[in-house]
N, C-alpha and C positions, 0 to 999 in steps of 0.2 A: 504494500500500500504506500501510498506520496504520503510525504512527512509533513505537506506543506499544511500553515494554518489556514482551516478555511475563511472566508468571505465570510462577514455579517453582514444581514440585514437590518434595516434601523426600523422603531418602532412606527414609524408613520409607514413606510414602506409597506409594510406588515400588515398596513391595515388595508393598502391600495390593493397586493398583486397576493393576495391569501389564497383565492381561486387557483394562480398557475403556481403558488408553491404545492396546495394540497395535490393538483392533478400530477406533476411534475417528483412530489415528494423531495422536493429542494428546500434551501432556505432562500436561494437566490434565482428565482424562475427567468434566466437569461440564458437563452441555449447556441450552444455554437454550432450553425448550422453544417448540414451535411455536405462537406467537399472532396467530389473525389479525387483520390490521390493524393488529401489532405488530414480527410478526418481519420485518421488511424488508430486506434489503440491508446498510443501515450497520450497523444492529444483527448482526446475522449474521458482518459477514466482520468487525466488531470483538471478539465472542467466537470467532470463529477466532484473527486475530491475538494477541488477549492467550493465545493456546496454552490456550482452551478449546475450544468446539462449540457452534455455531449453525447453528440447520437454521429455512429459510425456512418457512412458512405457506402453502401453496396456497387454503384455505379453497376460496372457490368462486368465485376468481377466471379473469378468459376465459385461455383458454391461453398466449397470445399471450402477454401479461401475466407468465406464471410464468417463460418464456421469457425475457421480457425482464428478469427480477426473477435469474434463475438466469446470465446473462451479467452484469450488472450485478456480482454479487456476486464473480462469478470475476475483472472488471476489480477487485474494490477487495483480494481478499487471494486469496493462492495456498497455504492452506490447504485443507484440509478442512474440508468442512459438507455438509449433508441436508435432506433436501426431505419435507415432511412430507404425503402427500394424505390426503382424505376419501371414506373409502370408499362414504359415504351423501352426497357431496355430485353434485348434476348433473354439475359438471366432472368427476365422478370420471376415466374410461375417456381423455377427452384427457390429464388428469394424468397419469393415465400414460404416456401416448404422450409428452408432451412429458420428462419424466423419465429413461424412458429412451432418447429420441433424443437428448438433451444426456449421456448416461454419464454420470450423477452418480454421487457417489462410496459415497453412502449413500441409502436411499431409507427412510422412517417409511410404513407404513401404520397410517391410527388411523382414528375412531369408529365401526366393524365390525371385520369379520371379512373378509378379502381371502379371492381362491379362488386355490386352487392355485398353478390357470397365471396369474396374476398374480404369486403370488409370484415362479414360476420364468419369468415372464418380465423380470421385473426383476434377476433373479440371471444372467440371460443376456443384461445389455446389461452386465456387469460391476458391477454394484451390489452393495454387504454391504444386506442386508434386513434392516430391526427392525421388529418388529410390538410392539405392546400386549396384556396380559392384565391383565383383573383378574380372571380365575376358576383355577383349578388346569386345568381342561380344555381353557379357550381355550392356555393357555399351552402343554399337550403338541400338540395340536392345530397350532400356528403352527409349531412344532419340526418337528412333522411335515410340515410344507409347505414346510420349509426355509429358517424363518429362522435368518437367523444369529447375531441379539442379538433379549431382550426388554425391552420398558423394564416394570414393573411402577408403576402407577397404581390407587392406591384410591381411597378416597370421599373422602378429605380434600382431593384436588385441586381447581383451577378450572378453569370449561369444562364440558368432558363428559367425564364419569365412570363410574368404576362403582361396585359399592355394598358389597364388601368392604372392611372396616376394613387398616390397615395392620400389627398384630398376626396376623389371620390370612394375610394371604398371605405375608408373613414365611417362616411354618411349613408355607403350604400349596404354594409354590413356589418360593421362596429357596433353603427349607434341602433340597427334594427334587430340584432339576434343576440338575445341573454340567455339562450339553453347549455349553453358548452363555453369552455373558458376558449378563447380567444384571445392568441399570441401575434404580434407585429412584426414585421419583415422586412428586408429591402429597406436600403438608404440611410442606416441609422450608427451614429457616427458619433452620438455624444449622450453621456446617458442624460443630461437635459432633455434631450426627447423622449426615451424610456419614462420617465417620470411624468412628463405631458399626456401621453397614450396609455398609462396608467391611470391619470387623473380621467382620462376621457371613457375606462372602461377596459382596459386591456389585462390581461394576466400575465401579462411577460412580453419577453421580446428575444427577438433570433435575429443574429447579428452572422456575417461571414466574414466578410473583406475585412471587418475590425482585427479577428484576427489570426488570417493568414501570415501576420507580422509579427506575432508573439515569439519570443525567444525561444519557447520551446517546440514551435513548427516544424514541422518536418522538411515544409515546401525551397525548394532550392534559393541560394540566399541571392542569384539574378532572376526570380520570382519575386522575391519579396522588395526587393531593391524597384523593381519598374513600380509595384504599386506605390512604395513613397515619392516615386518621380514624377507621378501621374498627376493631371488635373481631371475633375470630376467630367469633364464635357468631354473626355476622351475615352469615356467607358461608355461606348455605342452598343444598338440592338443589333442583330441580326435582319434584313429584310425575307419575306416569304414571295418569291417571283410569281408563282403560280399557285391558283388553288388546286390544280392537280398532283401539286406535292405542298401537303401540310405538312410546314415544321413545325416547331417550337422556338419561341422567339432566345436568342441568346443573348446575354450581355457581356461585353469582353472590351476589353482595352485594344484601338485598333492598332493590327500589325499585319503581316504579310497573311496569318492562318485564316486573317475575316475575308481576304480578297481571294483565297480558296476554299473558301468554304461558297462562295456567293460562283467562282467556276462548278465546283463541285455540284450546287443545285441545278445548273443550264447541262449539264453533262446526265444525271438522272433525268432530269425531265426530258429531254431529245432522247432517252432509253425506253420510258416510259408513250411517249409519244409513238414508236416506232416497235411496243410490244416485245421490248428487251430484256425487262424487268417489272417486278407488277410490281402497285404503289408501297405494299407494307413492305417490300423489299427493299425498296427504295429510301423509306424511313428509318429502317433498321444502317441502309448505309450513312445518314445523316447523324445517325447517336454513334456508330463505330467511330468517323472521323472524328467527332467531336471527344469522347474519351480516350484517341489517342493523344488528339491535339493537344489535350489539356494535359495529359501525361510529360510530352516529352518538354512543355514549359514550368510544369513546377514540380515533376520529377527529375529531369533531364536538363532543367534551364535555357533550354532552347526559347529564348524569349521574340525569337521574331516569327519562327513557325511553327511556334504551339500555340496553343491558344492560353490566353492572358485573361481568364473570365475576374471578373470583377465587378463589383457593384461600384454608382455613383459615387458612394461616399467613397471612394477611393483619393479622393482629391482631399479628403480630411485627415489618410493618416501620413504622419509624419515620421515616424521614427519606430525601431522596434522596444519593444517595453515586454518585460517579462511578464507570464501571463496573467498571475494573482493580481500585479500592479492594474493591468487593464481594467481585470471585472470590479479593483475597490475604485477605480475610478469611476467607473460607469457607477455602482453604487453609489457614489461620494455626491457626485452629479445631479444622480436621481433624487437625490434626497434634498438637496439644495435647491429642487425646481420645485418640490414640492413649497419646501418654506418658503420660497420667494410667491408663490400662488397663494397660501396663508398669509401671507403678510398684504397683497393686495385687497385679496377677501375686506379686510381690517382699513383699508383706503391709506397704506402705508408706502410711500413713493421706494419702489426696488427700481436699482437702476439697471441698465442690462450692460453690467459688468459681465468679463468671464465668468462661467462657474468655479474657476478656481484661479484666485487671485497673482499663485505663482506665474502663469501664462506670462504676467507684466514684468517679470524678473527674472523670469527663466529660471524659477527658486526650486527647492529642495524644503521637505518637511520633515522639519525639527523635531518637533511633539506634536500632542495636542491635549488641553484639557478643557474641563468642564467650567474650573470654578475662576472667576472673576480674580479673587485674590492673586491666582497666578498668572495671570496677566500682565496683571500690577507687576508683581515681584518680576519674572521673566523682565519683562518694558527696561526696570530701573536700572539692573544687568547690563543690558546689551549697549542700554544709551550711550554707559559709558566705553564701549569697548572697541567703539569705529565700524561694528558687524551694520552693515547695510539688511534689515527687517522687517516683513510684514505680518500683522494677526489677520489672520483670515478668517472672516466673523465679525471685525470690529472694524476694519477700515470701510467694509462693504455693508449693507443693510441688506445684504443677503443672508445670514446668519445671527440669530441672537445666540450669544454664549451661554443664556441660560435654558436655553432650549439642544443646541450643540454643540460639541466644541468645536471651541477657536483651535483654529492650526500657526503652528511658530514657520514663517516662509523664510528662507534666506537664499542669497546665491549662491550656484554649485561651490563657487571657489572658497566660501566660507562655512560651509558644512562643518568641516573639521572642527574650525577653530569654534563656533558654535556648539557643538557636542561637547568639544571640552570645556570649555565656560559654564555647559548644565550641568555636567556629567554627575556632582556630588547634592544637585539639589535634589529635593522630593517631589518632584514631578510626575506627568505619567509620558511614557513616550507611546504615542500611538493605543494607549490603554497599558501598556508594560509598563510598570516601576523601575525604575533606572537610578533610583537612590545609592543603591550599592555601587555604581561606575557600571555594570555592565554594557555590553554593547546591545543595542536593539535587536528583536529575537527577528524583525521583518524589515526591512528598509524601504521606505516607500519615495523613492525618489521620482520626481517630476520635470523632466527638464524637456519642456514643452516646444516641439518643431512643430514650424507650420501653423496651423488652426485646431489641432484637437485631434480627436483620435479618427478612426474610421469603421463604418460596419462590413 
């Protein structure tokens, strides 16, 4: 099992996304969605362990394989996590078979529409079912087939997608369907939104592209590197030429793999046209090139003729962050959007500072505590000591200290000397006492590139 401590969630939190911790059986209902040749094993039971949700990637891997990928993962954490199949993929029909002969505990159907008795045969090897919508129909439709959770994905996503904006379905499934918890997708990049889509009804949220950049990825490090190069308006869709060959819309960072993929459609269809190949044939070659594609660029790093998939928010991350760091961000975030929405409730001017104030100094977090007195005391310290400092909580009317704590901000280069300067007071660092000198059990450093993080 990972040694690492998990994620908390904070009491207001708790009270927003209780529906996708109870379904999810998390503390922290933020799931990393399924990427394949991403979500592997260590990734997976590491978002388990840090008390989020990681569900494997079947893509269109041999059975055996998922098998051996879904044992693996249950060796490294005894959490919960989910298995994500493809309902257009060959493997599909074994996927299932091997999913629900291993009782997994949650099962994802994505890039279709599953039938029925699929659903309900995954719901009768004891599985919670979530399916995907991105239309108002698809989603009563999956209801109807008995899922139990939907995750909601728009166009903003990477991968395969669909093609309503994230404004509409908001209003066209959010706000009309409270039988199943209801998780948010595609484009999410800061947890300020996670806690906004919370406020509005949501049980969680599934994040990718956030973090295909985590230090502990697996994905090739000229993968990970284009996504921090990227600007958001360069993760484009797919176009469908013909209705005689239906895709599935993808979204990808454009490189040479999207201008063969768009040959590759005019080459099936002149097949098709000419009785060379029948259409489900022809689909099945459309998900082959695309799981190689995607292979040999973030298994292989071939970043100009694989494919680059990626969501929007690709243009929000910046740099790579170890993975616990992301999710207490996203946490930190979330909670901050909430008390800035309290706080307006109450007709109290929030200004739309960062959610976290180091953004403006490029800081590093010190401590943090609860109680006022240490602020005080902290403050009269530093003044004298030349350290360049911000409370975060007190300089912003985004945080009351006596609702949560303030955070001690400094810049990277004075970390040190800050640490040493606290080291023998009675402080809490991060909730650890640090009275004795020890060193902090987690280090949560912040050293903010670009605009924030990415989903």
């Amino acid at each position: 099992m990972n040694p690492q401590r998990p994620v908390r969630s904070t009491p207001r939190l708790d009270r927003l996304w209780r529906a996708g911790q109870a379904f999810l059986g998390v503390d922290v209902p933020i799931m990393c969605g399924a990427m394949t040749w991403i979500s592997e094993p260590k990734l997976v039971s590491l978002m388990s362990e840090l008390a989020a949700f990681g569900v494997l990637a079947a893509g269109n891997m041999p059975p055996a394989q998922l098998a051996a990928q879904i044992d693996e993962t249950r060796r490294l954490t005894d959490r919960p996590f989910g298995a994500n199949i493809i309902v257009i993929a060959p493997n599909y029909q074994a996927h299932l078979d091997v999913v629900c002969e291993k009782r997994l505990g949650h099962i994802f159907f994505a890039g279709s529409i599953p039938r029925q008795s699929e659903v309900r045969r995954a719901k009768e090897s004891g599985a919670k079912v979530v399916c995907f919508a991105s239309t108002d129909s698809i989603a009563r439709r999956m209801i109807d087939y008995g899922a139990d959770a939907l995750v909601l994905e728009w166009s903003e996503a990477g991968g395969h997608i669909g093609h309503v904006s994230t404004t509409v379905l908001l209003q066209e499934i959010l706000f009309r369907f409270d039988t199943v918890p209801i998780f948010i997708a595609g484009g999410i990049a800061d947890g300020r939104m996670i806690g906004h889509l919370c406020l509005m009804g949501a049980a969680g949220a599934q994040l990718g592209t956030r973090f295909v950049v985590a230090e502990e990825c697996g994905a090739h490090a000229r993968f990970k590197d284009a996504f921090m190069k990227a600007r958001s308006r360069e993760a484009v869709s797919t176009p469908q030429y013909s209705s005689k060959l239906p895709v599935v819309a993808v979204r990808a960072l454009h490189n040479r793999a999207m201008e063969d993929f768009g040959r590759l459609q005019l080459e099936l269809l002149e097949k098709i046209q000419c009785g060379r190949i029948t259409r489900p044939a022809a689909q099945y070659e459309v998900e082959h090139f695309w799981v190689g594609s995607l292979r040999r660029a973030a298994v292989d790093g071939e970043i100009e003729t694989g494919s680059l998939m990626a969501g929007q928010s690709v243009g929000l991350v910046g740099r790579t962050q170890p993975l616990r760091e992301i999710l207490q961000q996203l946490v930190d975030e979330a909670d901050l959007a909430v008390v800035a929405a309290e706080q307006r409730l109450q007709g109290r001017r929030v200004p739309n500072a960062p959610a976290r104030a180091e953004r403006l100094i490029d800081g590093v977090e010190i401590l943090s505590t609860y109680n006022v007195g240490d602020i005080a005391f902290v403050r009269s310290l530093l003044e004298g000591s030349g350290i360049p400092f911000l409370f975060h909580g007190e300089n912003f009317a985004v945080v009351d200290p006596l609702i949560q704590p303030a955070r001690l901000l400094v810049p990277p280069e004075y970390a040190e000397r800050a640490r040493e300067l606290l080291r023998d007071v009675d402080i809490h660092f991060m909730g650890i006492n640090i009275g004795d000198g020890a060193p902090p059990a987690d280090e949560d450093e912040d050293e903010e590139k670009g605009g924030g993080g990415g989903a």
